[in-house]
C-alpha positions in Angstrom: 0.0 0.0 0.0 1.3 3.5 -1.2 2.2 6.1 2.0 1.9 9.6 1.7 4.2 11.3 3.6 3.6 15.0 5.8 6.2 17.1 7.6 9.4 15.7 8.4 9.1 12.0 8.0 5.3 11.2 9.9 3.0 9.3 7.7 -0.6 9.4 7.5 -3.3 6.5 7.6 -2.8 3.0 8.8 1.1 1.0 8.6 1.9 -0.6 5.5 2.8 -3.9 6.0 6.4 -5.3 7.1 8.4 -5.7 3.2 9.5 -9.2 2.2 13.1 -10.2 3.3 15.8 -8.9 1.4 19.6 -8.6 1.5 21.3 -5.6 2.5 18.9 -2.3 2.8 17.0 -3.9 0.1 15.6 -1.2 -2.9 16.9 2.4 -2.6 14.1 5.1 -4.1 15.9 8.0 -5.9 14.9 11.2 -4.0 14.8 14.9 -5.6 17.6 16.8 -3.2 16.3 18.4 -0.1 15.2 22.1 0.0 17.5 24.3 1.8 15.3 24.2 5.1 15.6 20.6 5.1 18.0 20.4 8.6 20.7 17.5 8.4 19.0 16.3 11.7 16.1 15.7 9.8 17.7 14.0 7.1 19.4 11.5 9.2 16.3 10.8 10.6 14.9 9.4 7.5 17.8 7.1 6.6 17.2 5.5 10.2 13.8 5.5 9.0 14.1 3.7 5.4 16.7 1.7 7.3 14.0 0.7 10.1 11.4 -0.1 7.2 13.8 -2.6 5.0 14.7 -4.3 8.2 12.3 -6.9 9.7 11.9 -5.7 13.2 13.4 -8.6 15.1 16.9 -7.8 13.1 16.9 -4.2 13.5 19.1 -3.8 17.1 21.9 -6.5 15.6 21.9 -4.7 12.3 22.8 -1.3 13.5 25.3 -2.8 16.0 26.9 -4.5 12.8 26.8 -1.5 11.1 28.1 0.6 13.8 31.1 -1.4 14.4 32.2 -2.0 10.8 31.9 2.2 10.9 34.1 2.3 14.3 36.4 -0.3 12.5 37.0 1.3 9.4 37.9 4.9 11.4 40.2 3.1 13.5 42.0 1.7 10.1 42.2 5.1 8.8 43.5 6.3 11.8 45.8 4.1 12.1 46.8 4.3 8.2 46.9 7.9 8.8 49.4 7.8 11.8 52.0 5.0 10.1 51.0 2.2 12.3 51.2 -0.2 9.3 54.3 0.8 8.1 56.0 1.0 11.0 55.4 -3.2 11.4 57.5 -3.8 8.7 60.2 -0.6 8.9 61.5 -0.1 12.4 63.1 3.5 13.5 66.8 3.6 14.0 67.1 5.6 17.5 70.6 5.6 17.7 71.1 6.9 14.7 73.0 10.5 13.9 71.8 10.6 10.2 69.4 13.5 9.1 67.1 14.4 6.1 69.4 17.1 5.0 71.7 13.9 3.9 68.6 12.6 2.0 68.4 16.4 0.2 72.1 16.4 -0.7 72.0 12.5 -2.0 69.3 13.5 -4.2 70.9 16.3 -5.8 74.6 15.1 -6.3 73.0 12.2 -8.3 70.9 14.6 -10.3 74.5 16.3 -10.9 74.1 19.8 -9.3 77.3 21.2 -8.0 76.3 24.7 -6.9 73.3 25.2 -4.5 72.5 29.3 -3.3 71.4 30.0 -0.5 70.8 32.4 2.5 71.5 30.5 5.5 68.5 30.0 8.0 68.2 27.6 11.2 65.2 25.9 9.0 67.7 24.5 7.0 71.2 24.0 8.7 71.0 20.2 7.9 71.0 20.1 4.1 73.2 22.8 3.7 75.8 20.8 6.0 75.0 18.0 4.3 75.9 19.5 0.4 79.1 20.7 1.5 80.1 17.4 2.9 79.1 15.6 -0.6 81.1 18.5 -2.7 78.3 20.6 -3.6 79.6 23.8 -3.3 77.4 26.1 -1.0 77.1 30.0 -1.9 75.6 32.4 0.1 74.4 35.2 -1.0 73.3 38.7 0.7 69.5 38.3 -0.7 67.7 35.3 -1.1 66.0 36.6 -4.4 69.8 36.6 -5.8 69.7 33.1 -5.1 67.5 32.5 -7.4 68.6 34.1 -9.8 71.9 32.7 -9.1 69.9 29.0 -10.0 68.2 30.6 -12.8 71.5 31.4 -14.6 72.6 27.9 -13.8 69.5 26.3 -15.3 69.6 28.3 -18.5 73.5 27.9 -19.4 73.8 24.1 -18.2 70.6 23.0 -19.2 70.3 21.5 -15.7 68.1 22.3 -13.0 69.5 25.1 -10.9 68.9 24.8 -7.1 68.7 27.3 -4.4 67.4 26.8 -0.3 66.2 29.5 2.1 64.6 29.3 5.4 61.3 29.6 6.3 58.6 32.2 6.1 60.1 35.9 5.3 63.2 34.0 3.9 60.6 32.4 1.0 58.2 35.3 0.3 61.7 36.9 -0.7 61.7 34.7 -3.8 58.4 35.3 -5.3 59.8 37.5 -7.9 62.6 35.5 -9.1 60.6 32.7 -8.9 57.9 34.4 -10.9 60.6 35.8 -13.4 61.6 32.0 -13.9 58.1 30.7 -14.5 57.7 33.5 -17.2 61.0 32.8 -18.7 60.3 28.9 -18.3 63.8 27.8 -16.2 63.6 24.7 -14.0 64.4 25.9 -11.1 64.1 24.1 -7.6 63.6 26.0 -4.6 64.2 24.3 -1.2 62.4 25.9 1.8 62.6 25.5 5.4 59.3 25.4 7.2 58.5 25.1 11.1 57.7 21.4 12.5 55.0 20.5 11.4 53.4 19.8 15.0 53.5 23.7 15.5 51.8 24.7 12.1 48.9 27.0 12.6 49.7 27.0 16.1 51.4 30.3 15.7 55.4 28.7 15.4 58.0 31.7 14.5 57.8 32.4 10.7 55.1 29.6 10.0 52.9 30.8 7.0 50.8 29.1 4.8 54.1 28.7 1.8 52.4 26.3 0.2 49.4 28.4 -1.5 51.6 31.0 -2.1 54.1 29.2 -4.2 51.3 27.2 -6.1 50.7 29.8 -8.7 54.3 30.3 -9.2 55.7 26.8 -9.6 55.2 23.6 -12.0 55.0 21.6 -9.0 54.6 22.2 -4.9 55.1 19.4 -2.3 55.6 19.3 1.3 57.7 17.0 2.7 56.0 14.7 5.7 58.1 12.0 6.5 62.0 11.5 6.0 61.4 8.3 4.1 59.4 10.8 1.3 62.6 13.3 0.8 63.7 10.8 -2.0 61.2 10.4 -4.1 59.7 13.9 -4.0 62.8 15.4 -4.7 63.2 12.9 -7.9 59.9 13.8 -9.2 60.4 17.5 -8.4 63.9 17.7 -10.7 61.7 15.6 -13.2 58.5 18.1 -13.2 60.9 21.2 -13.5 62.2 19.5 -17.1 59.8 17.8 -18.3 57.0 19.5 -20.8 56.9 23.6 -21.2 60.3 24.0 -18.1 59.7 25.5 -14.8 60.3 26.4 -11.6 59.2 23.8 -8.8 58.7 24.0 -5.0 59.5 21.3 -1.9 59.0 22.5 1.5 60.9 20.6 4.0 59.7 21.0 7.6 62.2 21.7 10.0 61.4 17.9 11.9 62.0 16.3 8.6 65.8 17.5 8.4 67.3 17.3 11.9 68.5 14.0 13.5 66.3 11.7 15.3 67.8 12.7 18.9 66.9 16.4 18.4 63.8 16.0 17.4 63.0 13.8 19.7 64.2 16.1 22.8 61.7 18.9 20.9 58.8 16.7 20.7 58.4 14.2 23.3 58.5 15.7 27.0 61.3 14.7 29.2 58.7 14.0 32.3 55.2 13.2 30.4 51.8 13.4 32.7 50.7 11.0 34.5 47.1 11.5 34.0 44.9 9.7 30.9 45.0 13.1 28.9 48.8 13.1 29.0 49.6 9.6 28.2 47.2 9.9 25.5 49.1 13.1 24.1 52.5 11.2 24.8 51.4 8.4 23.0 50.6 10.7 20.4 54.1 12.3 20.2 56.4 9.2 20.2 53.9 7.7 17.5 54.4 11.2 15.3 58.4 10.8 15.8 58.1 6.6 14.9 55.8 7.8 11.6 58.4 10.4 10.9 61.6 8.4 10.9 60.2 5.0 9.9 62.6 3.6 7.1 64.3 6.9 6.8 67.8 5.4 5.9 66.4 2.7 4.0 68.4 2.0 0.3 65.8 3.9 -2.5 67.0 5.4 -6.0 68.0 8.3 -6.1 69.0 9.1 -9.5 67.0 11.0 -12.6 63.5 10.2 -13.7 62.6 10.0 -17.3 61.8 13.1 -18.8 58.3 14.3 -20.8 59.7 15.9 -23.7 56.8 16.2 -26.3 58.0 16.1 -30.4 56.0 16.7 -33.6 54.7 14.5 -35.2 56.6 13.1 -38.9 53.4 14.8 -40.3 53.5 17.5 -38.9 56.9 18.3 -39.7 56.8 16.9 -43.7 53.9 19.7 -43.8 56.2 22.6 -42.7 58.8 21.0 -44.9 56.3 21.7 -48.0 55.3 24.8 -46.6 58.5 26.5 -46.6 59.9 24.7 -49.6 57.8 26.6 -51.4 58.5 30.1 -50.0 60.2 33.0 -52.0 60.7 35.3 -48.7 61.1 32.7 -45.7 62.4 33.9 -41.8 63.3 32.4 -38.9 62.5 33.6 -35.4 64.4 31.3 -32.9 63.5 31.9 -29.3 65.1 31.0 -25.7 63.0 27.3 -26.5 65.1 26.8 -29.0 67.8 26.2 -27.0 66.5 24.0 -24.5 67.9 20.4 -24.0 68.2 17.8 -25.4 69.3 19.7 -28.5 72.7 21.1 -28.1 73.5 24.4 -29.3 76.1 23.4 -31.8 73.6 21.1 -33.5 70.9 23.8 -33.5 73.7 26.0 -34.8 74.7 23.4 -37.7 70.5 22.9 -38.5 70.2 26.7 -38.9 73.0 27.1 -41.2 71.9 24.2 -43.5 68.3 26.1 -43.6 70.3 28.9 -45.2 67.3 31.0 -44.3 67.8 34.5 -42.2 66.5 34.6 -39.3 66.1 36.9 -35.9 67.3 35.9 -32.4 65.8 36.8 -29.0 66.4 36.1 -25.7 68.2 33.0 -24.6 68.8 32.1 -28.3 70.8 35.3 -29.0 74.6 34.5 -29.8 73.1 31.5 -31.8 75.1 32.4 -34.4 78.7 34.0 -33.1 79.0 37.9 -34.0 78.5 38.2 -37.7 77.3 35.9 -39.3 75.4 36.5 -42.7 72.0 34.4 -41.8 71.6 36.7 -38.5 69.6 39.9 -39.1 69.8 41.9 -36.3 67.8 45.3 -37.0 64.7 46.5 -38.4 62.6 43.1 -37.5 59.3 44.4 -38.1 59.7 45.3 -41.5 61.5 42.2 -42.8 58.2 40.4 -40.8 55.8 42.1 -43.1 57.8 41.1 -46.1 58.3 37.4 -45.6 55.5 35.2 -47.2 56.5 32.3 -44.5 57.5 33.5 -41.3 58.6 30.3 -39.3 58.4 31.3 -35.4 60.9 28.6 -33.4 60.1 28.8 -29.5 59.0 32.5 -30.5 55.7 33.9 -28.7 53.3 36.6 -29.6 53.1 39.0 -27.0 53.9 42.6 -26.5 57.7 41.4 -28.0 56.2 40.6 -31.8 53.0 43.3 -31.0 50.9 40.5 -29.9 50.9 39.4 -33.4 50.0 42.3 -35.1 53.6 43.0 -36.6 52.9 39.5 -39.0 51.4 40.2 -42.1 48.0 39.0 -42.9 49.1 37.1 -45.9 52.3 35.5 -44.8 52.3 31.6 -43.9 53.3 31.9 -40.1 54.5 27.8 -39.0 54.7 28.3 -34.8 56.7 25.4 -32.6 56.7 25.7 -29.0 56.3 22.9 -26.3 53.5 25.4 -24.3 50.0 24.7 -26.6 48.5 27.8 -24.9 51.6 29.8 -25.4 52.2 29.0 -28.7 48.2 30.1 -30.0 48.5 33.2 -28.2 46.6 36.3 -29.5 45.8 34.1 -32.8 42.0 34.6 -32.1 42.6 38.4 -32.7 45.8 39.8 -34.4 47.4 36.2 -36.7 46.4 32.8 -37.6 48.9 30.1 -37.7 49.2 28.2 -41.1 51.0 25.4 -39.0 50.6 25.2 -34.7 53.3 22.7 -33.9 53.2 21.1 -30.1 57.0 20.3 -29.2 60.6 20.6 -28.9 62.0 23.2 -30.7 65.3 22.6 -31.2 64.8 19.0 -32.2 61.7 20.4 -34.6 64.3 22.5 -36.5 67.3 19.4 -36.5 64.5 17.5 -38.7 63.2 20.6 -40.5 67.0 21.0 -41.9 67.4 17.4 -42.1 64.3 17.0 -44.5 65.1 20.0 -46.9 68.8 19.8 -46.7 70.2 20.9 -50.4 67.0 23.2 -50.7 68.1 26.8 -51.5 66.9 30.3 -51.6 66.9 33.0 -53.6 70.0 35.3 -52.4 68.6 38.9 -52.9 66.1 37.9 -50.0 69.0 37.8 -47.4 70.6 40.6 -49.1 68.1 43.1 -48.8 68.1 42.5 -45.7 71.8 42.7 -44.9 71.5 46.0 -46.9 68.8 47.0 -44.1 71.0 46.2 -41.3 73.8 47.9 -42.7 72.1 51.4 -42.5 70.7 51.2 -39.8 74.0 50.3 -38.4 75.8 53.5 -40.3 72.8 55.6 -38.5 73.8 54.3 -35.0 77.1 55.0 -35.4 76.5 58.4 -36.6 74.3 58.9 -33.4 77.5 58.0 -31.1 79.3 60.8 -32.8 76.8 63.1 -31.6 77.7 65.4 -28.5 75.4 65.1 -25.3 75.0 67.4 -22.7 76.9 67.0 -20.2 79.0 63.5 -19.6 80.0 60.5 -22.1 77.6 59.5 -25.5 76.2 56.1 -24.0 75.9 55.0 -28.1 80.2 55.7 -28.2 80.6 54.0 -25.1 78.8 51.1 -25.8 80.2 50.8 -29.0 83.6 50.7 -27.7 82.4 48.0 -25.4 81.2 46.1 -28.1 84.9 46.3 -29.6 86.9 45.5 -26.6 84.6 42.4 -25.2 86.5 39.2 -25.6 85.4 35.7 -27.5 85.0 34.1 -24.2 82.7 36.7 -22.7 79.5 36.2 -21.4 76.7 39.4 -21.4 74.3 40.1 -18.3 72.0 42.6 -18.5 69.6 44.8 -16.1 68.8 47.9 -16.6 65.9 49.7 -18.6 67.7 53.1 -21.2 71.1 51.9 -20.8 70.6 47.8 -21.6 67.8 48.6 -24.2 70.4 50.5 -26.2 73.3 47.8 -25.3 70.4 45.4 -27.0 71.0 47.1 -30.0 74.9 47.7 -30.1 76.2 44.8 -27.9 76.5 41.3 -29.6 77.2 38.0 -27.4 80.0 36.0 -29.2 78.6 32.9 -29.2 75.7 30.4 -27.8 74.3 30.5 -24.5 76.4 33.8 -23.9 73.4 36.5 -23.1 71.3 35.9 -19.9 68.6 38.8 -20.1 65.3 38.5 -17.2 62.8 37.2 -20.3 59.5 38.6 -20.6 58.7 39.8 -16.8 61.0 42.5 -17.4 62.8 42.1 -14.0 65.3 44.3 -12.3 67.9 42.9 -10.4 68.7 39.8 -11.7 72.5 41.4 -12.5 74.2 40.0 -9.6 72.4 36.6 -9.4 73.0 36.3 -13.2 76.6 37.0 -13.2 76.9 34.6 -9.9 75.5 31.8 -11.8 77.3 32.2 -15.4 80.7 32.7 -13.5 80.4 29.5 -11.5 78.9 27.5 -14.2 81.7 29.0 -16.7 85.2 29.8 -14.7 87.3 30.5 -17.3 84.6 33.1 -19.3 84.8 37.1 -18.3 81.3 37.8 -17.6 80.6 41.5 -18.2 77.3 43.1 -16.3 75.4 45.9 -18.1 73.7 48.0 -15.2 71.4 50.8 -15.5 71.8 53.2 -12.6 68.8 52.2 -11.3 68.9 48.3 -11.8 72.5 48.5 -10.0 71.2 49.7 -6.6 69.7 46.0 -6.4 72.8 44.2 -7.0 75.1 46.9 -5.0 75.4 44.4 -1.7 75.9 41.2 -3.4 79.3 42.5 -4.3 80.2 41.8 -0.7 79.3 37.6 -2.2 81.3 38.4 -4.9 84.4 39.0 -3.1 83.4 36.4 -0.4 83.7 33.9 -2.8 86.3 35.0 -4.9 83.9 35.4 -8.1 85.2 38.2 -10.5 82.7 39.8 -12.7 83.1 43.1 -14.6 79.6 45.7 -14.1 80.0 48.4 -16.2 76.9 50.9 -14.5 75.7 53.6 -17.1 75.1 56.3 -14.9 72.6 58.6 -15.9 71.1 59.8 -12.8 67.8 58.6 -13.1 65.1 55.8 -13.8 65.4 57.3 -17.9 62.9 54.9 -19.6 60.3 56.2 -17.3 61.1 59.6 -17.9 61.3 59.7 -21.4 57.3 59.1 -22.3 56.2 61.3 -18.6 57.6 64.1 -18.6 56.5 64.8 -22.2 53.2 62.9 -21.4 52.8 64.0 -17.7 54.9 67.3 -17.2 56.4 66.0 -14.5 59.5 64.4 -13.5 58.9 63.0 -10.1 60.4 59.8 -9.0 62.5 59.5 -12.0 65.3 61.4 -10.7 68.6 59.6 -9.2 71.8 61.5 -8.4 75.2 60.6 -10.0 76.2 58.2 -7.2 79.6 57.0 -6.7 79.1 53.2 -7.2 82.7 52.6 -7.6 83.5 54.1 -4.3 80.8 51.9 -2.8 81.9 48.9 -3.9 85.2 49.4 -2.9 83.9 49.9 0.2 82.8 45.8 -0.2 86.2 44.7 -0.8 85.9 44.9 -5.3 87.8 47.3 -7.1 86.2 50.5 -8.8 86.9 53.2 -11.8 85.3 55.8 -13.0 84.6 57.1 -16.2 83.8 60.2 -17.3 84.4 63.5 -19.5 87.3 64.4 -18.1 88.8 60.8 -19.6 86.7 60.9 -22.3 90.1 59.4 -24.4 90.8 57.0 -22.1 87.8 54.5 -22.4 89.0 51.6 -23.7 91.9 51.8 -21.5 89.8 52.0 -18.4 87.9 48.9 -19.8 91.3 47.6 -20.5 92.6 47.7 -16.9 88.9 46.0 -15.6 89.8 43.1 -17.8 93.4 42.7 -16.3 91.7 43.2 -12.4 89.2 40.8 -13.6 91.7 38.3 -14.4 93.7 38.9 -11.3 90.7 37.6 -9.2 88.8 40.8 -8.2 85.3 42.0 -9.1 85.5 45.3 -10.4 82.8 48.3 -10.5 83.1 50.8 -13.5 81.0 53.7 -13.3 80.3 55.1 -16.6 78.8 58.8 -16.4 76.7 59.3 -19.5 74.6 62.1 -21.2 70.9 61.2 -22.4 70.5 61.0 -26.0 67.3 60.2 -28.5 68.3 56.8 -29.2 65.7 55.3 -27.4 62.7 57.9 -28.1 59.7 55.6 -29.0 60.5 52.7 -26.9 57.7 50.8 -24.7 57.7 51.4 -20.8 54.4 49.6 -19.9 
């Protein structure tokens, strides 16, 4: 007999007869979902109900003491899952031991070959920095953690490897947002150790205990926190993995103070020397000494510790045979490699040789500038929008179109643009607006241009293509010069003194720059000498990254002279880390083009705005400060305006003595850079 049901779960008219045995709760009735005034008190009460209706009434009381038991079993599992019970059966804690997780840290990383790790030391992370040392991993500290980073960043994008740096906790982290941020942008594996507080005293208000986790999870390809010794190992392996694999990246592994120190000390922080007596307190003890069993349980058990396989996605033989045809056919083709292109596994020699077998011209940006040593007739070097709106196929290698290429707009509607990057989302940016891609490729660069030369090796080109655009270059070359030779103000020309630079810089040099007027027009004057030579902050635009940069190359290449390129401005971040620089007996060469004043922002305001405020600097002396650090310092002004090159000459000969050295370079302003973006 069919109920009607009133109100919360009462029926109306006479019981309906007891149902007809069944197994289990017997048949569910699908429900539409409760109305918002439904309370969960009521709710309950009707699953005891339809539980008390399917079951005959002699069976209900054994039933729910079934039921209630398998619930109180299952918990108790959990629980006991949740606390290590299980796993501490089968691996016992060594007590006596005087082994710590900062070991497990440095095991992981000598195997994955890292020889430098940056830091700024912090009590957090003692262990593993002790630890590295001990295994030959050569610890630098700097005076900022943020040049830490950027010290691992360098490291990642000359070596190909993942660079590594390790602060504390708390303040010591949010100091690396913006290199970490720069790297994600500019798509460096980086991996950035972190101290944390134990993990007993999280949210219980612990000194510099914050929530790092969510605020590194935008920034980074991959974010772990460390529980348990035993899991140091293996998240470290698949952290080094994450950061190369795919579109590269920086990654983030939090290591909780209890998770580095020795068994004995941790032990004397968490467990109480005399525990109470009372229930409460042995429960709490018991607690404690199972936490420190969990933690430690097969810490110092044998696990790999080597590399994991690599994701590294390729195109497809389709895909490339239909670029092949694409381009075979072109009258007007150019290249615009990108810092993709000179990712691993491709070396930059083969890249080099796949290029020059092309025999198309092509532009170079970021990481992939130098691709080509200093003059060579495939590189075109000036007046890139124009030869982009001549080209009928415009081939874009690890390239992207955002503000760099005017978010697309600077290709012509009717060229055939082929795109290759490993980022899908990357690669089709602004296409819905400003460009269509004739050909969207999904993978490695370098390797996607290896079998693009490969499959139309002996295919030529006609000649006047590259030639009128060599012709191009050449002028606007001629009009630079001509702009050196103009007199300025007050000061030094920065065009003639960059110029000069260009003429003096060695073979084996290596070019770091940060700065805003000054490194813009270097951009244009300054040519690295060979692959894997320039290290620039990418896309983000960063200032600062001088010292960090030059720390990095230095280490990764001894015997190269690494010259800095400062703006005024940029330098005041990188003043201190001189202090590192002699520390560690690093020798750099910053040449600082002093021009009183943040100049890229005051060229568009105070014709824009009227105003001039906050742009102004004063002509500092930097040399004198860095002296002041222990480096050596010049200065270079009007009064030795024929003496230049010998001023550079005599940083060189410091350089190679063992001293960082400061030049302070006081320029005029000029019209060079009229036009450029700021925002």
């Amino acid at each position: 007999m069919l109920v009607k049901r009133k109100g919360h779960g009462h029926s109306s008219g006479p019981s309906p007869p007891p149902p007809p045995k069944a197994s289990g709760l017997g048949h569910v009735t699908r429900r539409a979902p409760n109305s918002s005034g439904v309370s969960a008190f009521s709710r309950r009460c009707r699953v005891m109900e339809t539980f008390a209706a399917a079951t005959p009434a002699g069976n209900f009381f054994p039933s729910l003491l079934f039921l209630a038991c398998g619930t109180l079993v299952a918990a108790l599992l959990g629980a006991a899952h949740r606390l290590g019970l299980f796993y501490q059966l089968m691996h016992k804690v060594d007590k006596a031991s005087i082994q710590h997780g900062g070991e497990n840290v440095a095991a992981v990383l000598r195997a994955h070959g890292v020889r430098f790790l940056f830091t700024l030391v912090g009590g957090h992370i003692s262990p593993l920095l002790v630890a590295c040392e001990k295994l030959g991993i050569r610890v630098v500290d700097t005076r900022h953690e943020v040049t830490a980073v950027f010290a691992a960043d360098a490291v990642a994008r000359l070596t190909g490897m993942v660079g590594v740096a390790a602060v504390t906790a708390g303040p010591g982290l949010t100091n690396t947002v913006t290199a970490m941020k720069n790297a994600q942008i500019a798509q460096s594996p980086v991996l950035l150790l972190g101290g944390a507080a134990s993990m007993l005293l999280q949210n219980r208000g612990a000194l510099q205990a914050i929530d790092q986790m969510s605020l590194f999870r935008p920034l980074c390809k991959f974010c772990a926190s460390v529980r348990r010794v035993r899991d140091i190992v293996p998240t470290l392996r698949a952290a080094m993995a994450a950061a190369q694999s795919g579109t590269p990246g920086p990654v983030f592994v939090e290591l909780p103070i209890d998770v580095l120190y020795p068994y004995f000390m941790v032990q004397k922080e968490v467990v109480p020397a005399n525990p109470p007596k009372d229930l409460m307190g042995r429960l709490v003890s018991w607690y404690l000494e199972n936490y420190l069993a969990n933690l430690f349980a097969g810490a110092w058990e044998p696990q790999p510790e080597g590399p994991l396989p690599l994701d590294i996605p390729q195109a497809s033989s389709q895909q490339v045979q239909r670029c092949m045809e694409i381009l075979s056919r072109a009258k007007r083709p150019l290249i615009v490699l990108g810092s993709q292109a000179l990712l691993p596994p491709t070396p930059a020699d083969k890249l080099r040789a796949a290029v020059e077998t092309l025999g198309i011209p092509c532009f170079l940006g970021g990481m992939a500038r130098g691709l080509l040593g200093r003059n060579h007739p495939l590189h075109i070097q000036q007046n890139r929008s124009a030869a982009l709106k001549k080209a009928d196929v415009v081939l874009l290698a690890g390239a992207v179109c955002d503000f760099r290429l005017s978010y697309g707009r600077v290709l012509s509607r009717s060229s055939k643009i082929i795109i290759v990057s490993r980022n899908r989302k990357e690669m089709l940016l602004n296409s819905d607006m400003f460009w269509k891609p004739q050909e969207a490729v999904q993978g490695d660069v370098g390797s996607f241009v290896v079998r693009l030369a490969e499959g139309l090796k002996g295919q030529t080109w006609a000649s006047d293509w590259t030639e009128e655009l060599r012709q191009a270059d050449q002028q606007k070359e001629q009009a630079f010069r001509e702009k050196g030779l103009m007199p300025v103000a007050q000061h030094l020309n920065p065009v003639w003194v960059l110029q000069l630079v260009e003429e003096t810089l060695p073979d084996n040099s290596i070019l770091v720059v940060d700065g805003g007027d000054f490194v813009g027009t270097a951009a244009h004057l300054v040519r690295p000498r060979g692959p894997l030579s320039w290290l620039d902050p990418g896309a983000f635009g960063t200032l600062g990254v001088g010292a960090g940069f030059a720390l990095g190359a230095k280490l990764c290449r001894p015997d190269a002279e690494v010259w800095c390129l400062f703006g005024d401005g940029a330098f005041g971040y990188s003043l201190i880390e001189f202090d590192t620089f002699v520390r560690h007996k690093i020798p750099v060469i910053a040449l600082i083009g002093n021009d009183a004043g943040w100049t890229q922002i005051s060229r568009e305001q105070v014709p824009s705005l009227g105003s001039n405020v906050a742009c102004g600097l004063a002509y500092t002396d930097y040399h004198r400060a860095a002296m002041g650090l222990g480096a050596q310092g010049l200065l270079l002004s009007r009064e030795k305006e024929d003496q230049v090159v010998e001023v550079l000459r005599d940083a060189q000969q410091q350089c190679r003595g063992g001293h960082p050295v400061v030049v302070n370079i006081l320029i005029g302003r000029t019209d060079f850079r009229d036009g450029s973006i700021a925002v």
